[in-house]
Gaussian input, Z-matrix of N, CA and C with variables (Angstrom, degrees):
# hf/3-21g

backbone

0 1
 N
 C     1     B1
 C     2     B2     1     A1
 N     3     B3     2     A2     1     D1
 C     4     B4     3     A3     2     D2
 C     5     B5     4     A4     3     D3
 N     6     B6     5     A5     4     D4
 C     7     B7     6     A6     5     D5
 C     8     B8     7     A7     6     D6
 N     9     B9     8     A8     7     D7
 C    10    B10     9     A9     8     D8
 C    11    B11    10    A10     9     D9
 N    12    B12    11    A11    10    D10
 C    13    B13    12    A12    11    D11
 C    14    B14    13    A13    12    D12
 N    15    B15    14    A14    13    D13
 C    16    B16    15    A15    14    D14
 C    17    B17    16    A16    15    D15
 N    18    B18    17    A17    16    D16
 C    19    B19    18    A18    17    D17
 C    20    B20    19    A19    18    D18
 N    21    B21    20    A20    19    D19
 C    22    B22    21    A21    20    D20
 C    23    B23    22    A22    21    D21
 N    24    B24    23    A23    22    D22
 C    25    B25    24    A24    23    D23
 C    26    B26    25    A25    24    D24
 N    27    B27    26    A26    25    D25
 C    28    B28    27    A27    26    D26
 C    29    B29    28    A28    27    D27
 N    30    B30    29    A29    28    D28
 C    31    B31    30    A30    29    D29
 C    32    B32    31    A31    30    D30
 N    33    B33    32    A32    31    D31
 C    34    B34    33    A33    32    D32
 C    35    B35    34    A34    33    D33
 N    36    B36    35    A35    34    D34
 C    37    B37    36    A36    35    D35
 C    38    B38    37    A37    36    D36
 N    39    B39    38    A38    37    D37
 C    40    B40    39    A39    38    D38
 C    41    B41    40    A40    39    D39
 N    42    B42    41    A41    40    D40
 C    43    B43    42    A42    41    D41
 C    44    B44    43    A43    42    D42
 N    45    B45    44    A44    43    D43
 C    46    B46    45    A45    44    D44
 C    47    B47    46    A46    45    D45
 N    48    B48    47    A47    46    D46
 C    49    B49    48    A48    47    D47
 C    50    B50    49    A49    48    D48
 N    51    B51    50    A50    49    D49
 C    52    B52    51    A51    50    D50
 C    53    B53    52    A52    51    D51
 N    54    B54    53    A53    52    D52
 C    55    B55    54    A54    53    D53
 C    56    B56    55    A55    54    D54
 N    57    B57    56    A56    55    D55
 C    58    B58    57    A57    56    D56
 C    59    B59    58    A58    57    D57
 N    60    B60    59    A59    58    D58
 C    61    B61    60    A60    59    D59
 C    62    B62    61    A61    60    D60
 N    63    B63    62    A62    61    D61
 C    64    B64    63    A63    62    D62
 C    65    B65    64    A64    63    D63
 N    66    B66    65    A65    64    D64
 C    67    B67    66    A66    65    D65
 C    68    B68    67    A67    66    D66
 N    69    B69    68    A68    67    D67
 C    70    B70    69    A69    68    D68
 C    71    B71    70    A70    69    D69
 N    72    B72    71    A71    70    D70
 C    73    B73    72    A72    71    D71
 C    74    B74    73    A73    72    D72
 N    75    B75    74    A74    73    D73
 C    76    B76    75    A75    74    D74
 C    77    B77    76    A76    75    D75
 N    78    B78    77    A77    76    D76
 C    79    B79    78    A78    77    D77
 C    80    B80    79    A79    78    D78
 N    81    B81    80    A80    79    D79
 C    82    B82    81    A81    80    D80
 C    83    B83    82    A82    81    D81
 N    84    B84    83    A83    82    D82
 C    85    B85    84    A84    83    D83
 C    86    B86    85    A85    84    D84
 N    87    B87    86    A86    85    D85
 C    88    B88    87    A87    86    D86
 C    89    B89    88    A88    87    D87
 N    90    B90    89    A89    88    D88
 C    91    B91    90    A90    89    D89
 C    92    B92    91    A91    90    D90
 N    93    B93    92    A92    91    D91
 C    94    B94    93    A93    92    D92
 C    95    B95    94    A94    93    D93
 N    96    B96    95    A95    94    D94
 C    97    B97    96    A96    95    D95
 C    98    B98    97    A97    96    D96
 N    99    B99    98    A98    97    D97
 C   100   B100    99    A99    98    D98
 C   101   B101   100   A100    99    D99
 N   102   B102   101   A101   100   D100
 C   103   B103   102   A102   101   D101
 C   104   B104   103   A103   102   D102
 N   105   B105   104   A104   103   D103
 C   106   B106   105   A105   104   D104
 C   107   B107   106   A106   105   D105
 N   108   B108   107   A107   106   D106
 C   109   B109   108   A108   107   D107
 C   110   B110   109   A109   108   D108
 N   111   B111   110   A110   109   D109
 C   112   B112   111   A111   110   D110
 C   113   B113   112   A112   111   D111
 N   114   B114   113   A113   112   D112
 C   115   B115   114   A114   113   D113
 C   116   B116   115   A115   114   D114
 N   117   B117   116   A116   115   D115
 C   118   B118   117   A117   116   D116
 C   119   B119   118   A118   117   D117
 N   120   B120   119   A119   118   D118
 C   121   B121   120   A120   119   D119
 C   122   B122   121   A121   120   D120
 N   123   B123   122   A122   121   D121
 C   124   B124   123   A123   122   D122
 C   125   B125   124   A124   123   D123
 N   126   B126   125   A125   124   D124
 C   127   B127   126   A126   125   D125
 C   128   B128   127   A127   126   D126
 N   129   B129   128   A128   127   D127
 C   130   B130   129   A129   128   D128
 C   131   B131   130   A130   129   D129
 N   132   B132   131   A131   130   D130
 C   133   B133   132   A132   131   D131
 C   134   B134   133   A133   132   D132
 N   135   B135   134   A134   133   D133
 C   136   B136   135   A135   134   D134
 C   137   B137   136   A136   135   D135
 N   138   B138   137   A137   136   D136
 C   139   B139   138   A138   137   D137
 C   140   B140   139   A139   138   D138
 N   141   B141   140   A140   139   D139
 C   142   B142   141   A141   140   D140
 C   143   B143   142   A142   141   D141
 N   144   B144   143   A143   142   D142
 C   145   B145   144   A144   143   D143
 C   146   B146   145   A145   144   D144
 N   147   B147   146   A146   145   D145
 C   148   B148   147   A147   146   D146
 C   149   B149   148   A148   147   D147
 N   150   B150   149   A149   148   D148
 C   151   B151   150   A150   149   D149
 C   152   B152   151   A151   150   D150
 N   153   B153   152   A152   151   D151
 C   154   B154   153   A153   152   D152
 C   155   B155   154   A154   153   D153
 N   156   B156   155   A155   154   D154
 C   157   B157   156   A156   155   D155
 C   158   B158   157   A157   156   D156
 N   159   B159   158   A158   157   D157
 C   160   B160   159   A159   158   D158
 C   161   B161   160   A160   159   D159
 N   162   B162   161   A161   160   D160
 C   163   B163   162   A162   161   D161
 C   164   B164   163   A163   162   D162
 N   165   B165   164   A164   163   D163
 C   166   B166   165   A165   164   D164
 C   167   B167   166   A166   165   D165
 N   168   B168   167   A167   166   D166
 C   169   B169   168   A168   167   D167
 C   170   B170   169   A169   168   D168
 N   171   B171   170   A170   169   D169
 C   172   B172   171   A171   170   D170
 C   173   B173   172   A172   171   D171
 N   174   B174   173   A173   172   D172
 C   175   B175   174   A174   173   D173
 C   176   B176   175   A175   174   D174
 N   177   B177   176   A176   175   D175
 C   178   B178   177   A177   176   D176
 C   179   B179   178   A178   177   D177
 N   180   B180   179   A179   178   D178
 C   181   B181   180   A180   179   D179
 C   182   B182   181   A181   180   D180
 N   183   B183   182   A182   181   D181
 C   184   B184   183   A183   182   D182
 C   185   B185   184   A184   183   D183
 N   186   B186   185   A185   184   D184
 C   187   B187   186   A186   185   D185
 C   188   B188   187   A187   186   D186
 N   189   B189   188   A188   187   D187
 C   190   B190   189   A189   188   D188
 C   191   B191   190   A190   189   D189
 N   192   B192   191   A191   190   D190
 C   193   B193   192   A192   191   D191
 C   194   B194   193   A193   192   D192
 N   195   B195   194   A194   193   D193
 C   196   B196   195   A195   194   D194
 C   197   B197   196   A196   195   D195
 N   198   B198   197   A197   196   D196
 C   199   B199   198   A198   197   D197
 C   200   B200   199   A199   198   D198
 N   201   B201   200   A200   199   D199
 C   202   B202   201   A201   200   D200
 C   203   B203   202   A202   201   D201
 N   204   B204   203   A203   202   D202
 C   205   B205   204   A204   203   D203
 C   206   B206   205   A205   204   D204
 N   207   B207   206   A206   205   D205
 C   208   B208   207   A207   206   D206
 C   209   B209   208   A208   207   D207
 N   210   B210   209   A209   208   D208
 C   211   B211   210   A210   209   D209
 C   212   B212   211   A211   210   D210
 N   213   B213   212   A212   211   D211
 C   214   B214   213   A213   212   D212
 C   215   B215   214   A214   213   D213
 N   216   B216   215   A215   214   D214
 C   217   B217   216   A216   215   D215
 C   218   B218   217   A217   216   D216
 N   219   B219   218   A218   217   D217
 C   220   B220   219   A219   218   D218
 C   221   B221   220   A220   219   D219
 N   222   B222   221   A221   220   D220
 C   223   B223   222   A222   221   D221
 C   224   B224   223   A223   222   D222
 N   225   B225   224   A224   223   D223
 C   226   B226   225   A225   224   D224
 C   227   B227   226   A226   225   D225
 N   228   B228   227   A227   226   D226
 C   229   B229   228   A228   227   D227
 C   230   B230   229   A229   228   D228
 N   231   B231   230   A230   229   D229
 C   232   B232   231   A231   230   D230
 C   233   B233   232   A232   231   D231
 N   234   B234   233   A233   232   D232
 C   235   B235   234   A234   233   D233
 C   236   B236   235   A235   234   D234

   B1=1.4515
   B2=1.5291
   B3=1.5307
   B4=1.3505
   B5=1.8415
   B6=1.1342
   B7=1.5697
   B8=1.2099
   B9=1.2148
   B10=1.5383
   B11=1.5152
   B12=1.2830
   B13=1.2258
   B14=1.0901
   B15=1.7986
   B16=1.2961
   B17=1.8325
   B18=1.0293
   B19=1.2453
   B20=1.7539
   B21=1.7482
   B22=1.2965
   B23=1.5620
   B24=1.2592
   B25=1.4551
   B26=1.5592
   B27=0.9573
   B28=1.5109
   B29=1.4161
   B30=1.2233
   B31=1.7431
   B32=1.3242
   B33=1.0827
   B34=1.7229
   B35=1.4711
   B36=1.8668
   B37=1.6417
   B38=1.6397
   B39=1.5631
   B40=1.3064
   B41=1.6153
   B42=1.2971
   B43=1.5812
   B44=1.3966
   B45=1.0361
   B46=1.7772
   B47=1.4700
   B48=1.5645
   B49=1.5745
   B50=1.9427
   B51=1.2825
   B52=1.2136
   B53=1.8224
   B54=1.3898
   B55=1.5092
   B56=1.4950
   B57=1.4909
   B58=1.5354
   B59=1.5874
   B60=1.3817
   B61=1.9536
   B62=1.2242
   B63=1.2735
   B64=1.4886
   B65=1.6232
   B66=1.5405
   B67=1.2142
   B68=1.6010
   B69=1.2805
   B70=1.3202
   B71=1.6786
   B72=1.5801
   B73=1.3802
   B74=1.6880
   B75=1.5058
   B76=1.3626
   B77=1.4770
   B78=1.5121
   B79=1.2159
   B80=1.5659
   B81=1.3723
   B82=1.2316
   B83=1.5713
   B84=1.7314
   B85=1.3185
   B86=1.2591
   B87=1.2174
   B88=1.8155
   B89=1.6590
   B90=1.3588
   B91=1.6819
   B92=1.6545
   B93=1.1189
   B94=1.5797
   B95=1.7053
   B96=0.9445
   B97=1.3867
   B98=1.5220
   B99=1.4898
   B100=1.9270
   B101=1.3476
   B102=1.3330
   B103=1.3784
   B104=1.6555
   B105=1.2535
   B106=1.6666
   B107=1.3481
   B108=1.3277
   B109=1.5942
   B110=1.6854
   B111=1.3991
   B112=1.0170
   B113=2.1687
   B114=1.2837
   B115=1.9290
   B116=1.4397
   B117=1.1097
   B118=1.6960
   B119=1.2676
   B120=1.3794
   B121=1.7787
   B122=1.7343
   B123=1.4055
   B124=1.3866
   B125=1.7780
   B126=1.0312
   B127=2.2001
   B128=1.3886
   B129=1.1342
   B130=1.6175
   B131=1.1626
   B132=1.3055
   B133=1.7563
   B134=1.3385
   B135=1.4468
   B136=1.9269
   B137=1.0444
   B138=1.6816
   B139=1.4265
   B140=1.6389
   B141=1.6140
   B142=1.3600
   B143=1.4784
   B144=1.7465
   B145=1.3685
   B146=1.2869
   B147=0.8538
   B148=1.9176
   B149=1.9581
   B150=1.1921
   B151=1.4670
   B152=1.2250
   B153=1.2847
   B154=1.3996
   B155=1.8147
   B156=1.3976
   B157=1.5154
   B158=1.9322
   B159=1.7206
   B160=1.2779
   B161=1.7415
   B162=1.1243
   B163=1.2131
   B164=1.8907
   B165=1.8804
   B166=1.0774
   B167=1.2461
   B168=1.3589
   B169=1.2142
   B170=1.6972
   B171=1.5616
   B172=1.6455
   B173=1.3558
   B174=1.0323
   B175=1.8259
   B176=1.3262
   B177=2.0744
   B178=1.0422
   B179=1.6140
   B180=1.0893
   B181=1.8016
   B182=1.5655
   B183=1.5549
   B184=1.5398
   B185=1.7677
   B186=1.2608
   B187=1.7331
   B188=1.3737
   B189=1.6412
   B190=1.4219
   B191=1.2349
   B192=1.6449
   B193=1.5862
   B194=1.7867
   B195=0.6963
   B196=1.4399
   B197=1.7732
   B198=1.4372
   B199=1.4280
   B200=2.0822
   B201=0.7953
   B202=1.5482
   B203=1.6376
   B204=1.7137
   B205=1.4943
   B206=1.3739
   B207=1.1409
   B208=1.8975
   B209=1.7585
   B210=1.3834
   B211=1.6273
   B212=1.4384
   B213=1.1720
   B214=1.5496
   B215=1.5882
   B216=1.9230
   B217=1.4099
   B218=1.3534
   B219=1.3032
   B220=1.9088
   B221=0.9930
   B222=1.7088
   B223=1.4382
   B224=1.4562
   B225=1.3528
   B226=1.8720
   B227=0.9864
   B228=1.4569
   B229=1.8127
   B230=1.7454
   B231=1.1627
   B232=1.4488
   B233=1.4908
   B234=2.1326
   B235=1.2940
   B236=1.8729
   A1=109.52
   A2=123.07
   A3=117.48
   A4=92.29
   A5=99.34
   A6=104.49
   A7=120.44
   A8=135.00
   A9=130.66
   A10=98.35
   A11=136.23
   A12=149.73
   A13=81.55
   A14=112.62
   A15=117.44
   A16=113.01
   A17=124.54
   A18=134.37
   A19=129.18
   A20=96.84
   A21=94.71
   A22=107.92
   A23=98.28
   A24=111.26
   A25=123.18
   A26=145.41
   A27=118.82
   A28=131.25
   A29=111.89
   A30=102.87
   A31=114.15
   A32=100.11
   A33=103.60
   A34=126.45
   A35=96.42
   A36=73.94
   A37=92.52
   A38=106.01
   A39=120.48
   A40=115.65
   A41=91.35
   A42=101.26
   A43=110.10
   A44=143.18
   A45=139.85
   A46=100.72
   A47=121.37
   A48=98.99
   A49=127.38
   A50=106.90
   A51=102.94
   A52=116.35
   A53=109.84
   A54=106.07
   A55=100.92
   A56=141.39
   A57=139.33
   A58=112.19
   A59=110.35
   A60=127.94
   A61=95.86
   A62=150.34
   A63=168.21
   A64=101.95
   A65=108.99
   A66=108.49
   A67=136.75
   A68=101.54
   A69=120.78
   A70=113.81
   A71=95.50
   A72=108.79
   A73=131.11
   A74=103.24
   A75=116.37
   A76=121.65
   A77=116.85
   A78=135.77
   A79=119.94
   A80=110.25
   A81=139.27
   A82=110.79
   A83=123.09
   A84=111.52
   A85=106.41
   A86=138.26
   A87=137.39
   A88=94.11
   A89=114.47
   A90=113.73
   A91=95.76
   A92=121.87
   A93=120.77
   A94=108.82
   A95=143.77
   A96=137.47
   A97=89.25
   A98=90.63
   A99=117.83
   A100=91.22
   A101=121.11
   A102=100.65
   A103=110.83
   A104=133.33
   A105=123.12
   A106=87.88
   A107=119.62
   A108=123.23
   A109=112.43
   A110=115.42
   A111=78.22
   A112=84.84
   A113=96.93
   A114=86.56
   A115=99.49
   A116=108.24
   A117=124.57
   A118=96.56
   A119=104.99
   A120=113.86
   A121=95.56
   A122=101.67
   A123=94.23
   A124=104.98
   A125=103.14
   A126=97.91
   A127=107.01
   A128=118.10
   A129=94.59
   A130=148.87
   A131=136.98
   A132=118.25
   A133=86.41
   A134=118.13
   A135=98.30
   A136=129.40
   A137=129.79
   A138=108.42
   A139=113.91
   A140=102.04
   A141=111.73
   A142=106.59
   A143=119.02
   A144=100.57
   A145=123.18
   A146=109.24
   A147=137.86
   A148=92.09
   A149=111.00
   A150=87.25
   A151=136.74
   A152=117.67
   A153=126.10
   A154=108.14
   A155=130.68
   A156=110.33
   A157=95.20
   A158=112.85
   A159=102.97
   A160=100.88
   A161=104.13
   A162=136.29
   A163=115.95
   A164=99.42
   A165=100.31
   A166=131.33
   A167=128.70
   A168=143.99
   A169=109.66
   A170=108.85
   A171=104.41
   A172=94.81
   A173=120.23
   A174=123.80
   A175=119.04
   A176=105.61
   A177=132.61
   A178=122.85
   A179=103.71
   A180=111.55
   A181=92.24
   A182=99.41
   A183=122.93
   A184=92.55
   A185=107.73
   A186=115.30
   A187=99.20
   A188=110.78
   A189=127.69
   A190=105.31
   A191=113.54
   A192=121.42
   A193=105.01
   A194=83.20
   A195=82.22
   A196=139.19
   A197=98.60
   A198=126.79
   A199=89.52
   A200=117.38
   A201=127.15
   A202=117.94
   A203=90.11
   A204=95.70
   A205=133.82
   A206=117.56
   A207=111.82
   A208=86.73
   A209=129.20
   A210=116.66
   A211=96.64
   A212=130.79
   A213=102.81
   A214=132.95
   A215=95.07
   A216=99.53
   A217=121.54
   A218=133.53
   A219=128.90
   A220=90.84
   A221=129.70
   A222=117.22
   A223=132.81
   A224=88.96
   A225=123.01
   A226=104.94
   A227=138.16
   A228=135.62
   A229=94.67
   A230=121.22
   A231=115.61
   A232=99.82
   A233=135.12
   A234=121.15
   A235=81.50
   D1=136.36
   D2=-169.58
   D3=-110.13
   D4=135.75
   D5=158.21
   D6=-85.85
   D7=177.49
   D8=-165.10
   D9=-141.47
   D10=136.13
   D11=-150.94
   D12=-80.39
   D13=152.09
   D14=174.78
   D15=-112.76
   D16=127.08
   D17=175.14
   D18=-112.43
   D19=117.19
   D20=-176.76
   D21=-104.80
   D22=162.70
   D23=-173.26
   D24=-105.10
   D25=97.44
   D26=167.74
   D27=-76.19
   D28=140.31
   D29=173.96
   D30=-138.68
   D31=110.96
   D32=176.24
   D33=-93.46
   D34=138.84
   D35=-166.50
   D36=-147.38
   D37=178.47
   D38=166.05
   D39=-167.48
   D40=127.68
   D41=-162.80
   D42=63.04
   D43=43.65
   D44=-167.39
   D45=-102.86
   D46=11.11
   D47=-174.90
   D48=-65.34
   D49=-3.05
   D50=176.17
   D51=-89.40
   D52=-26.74
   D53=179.47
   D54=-116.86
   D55=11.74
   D56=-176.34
   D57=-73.77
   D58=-52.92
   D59=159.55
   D60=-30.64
   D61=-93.71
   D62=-152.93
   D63=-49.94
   D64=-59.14
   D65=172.51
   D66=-70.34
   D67=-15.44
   D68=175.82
   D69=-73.71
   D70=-54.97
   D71=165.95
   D72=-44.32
   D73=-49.01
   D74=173.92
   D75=-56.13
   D76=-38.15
   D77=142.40
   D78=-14.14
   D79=-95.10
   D80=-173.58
   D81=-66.51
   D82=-11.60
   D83=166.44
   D84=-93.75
   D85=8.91
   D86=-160.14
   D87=-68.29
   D88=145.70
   D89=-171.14
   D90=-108.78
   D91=160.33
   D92=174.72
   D93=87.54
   D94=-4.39
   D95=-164.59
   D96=-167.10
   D97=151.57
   D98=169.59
   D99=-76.61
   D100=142.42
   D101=156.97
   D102=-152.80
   D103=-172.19
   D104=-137.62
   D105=-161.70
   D106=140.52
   D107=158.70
   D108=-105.24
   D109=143.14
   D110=-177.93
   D111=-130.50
   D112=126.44
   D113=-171.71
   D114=-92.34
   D115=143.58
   D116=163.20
   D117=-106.53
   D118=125.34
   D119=171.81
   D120=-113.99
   D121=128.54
   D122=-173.94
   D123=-105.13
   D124=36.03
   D125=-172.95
   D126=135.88
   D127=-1.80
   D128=-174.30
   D129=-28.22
   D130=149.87
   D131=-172.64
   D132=-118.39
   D133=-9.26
   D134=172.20
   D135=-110.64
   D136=-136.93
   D137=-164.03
   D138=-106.15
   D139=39.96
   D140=-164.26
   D141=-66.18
   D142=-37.28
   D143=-177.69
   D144=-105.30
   D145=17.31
   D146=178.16
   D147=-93.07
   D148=-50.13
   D149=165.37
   D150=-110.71
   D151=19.71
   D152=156.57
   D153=-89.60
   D154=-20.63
   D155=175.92
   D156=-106.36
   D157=39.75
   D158=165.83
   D159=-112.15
   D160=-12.30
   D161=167.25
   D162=-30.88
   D163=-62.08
   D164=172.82
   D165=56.33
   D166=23.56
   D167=176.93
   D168=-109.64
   D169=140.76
   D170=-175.10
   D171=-104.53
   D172=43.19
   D173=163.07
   D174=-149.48
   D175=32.05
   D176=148.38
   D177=-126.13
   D178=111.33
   D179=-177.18
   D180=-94.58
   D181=155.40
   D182=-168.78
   D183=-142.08
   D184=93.03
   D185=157.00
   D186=-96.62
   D187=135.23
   D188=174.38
   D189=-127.46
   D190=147.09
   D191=170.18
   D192=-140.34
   D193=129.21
   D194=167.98
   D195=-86.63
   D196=1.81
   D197=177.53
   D198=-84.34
   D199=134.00
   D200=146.07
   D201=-66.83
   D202=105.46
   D203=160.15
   D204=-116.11
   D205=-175.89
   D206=-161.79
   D207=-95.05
   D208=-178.69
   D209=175.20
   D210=-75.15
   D211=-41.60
   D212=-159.39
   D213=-73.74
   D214=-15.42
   D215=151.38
   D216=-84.34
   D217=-25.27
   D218=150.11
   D219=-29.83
   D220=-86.58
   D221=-148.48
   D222=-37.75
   D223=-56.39
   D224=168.35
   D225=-52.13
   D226=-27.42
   D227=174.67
   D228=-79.52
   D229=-52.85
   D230=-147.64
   D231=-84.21
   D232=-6.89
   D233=-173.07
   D234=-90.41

């Protein structure tokens, strides 16, 4: 039996609800590897995390802060 490397993703975001779906998706169709999203919402005022936990998938993680961060501290929140 072969296992398939597992690959996680980070995505950091704020306010991203119009392109986050798409990106999430792109994620989770990758062929050859398990792979995991994992979103950092750093504050949003829109409906970014209202539609990422409508999402409902357990190979989407939702870290939230409510402090505003730049991406490279998202990133650094979400490894």
């Amino acid at each position: 039996m072969t296992t398939l490397p597992r690959l996680d993703v980070v995505i950091p975001v704020l306010n991203g609800e119009a392109t986050l779906k798409d990106a999430v998706d792109s994620v989770l169709q990758q062929s050859g590897v398990r792979t995991r999203a994992i979103v950092v919402d750093a504050g949003s005022t829109d409906a970014t995390v209202p539609l990422i936990q409508q999402m409902q998938c357990e190979r989407v993680q939702l870290v939230q802060t409510q402090q505003p961060l730049l991406a490279g501290a998202a990133r650094n929140l979400g490894l």
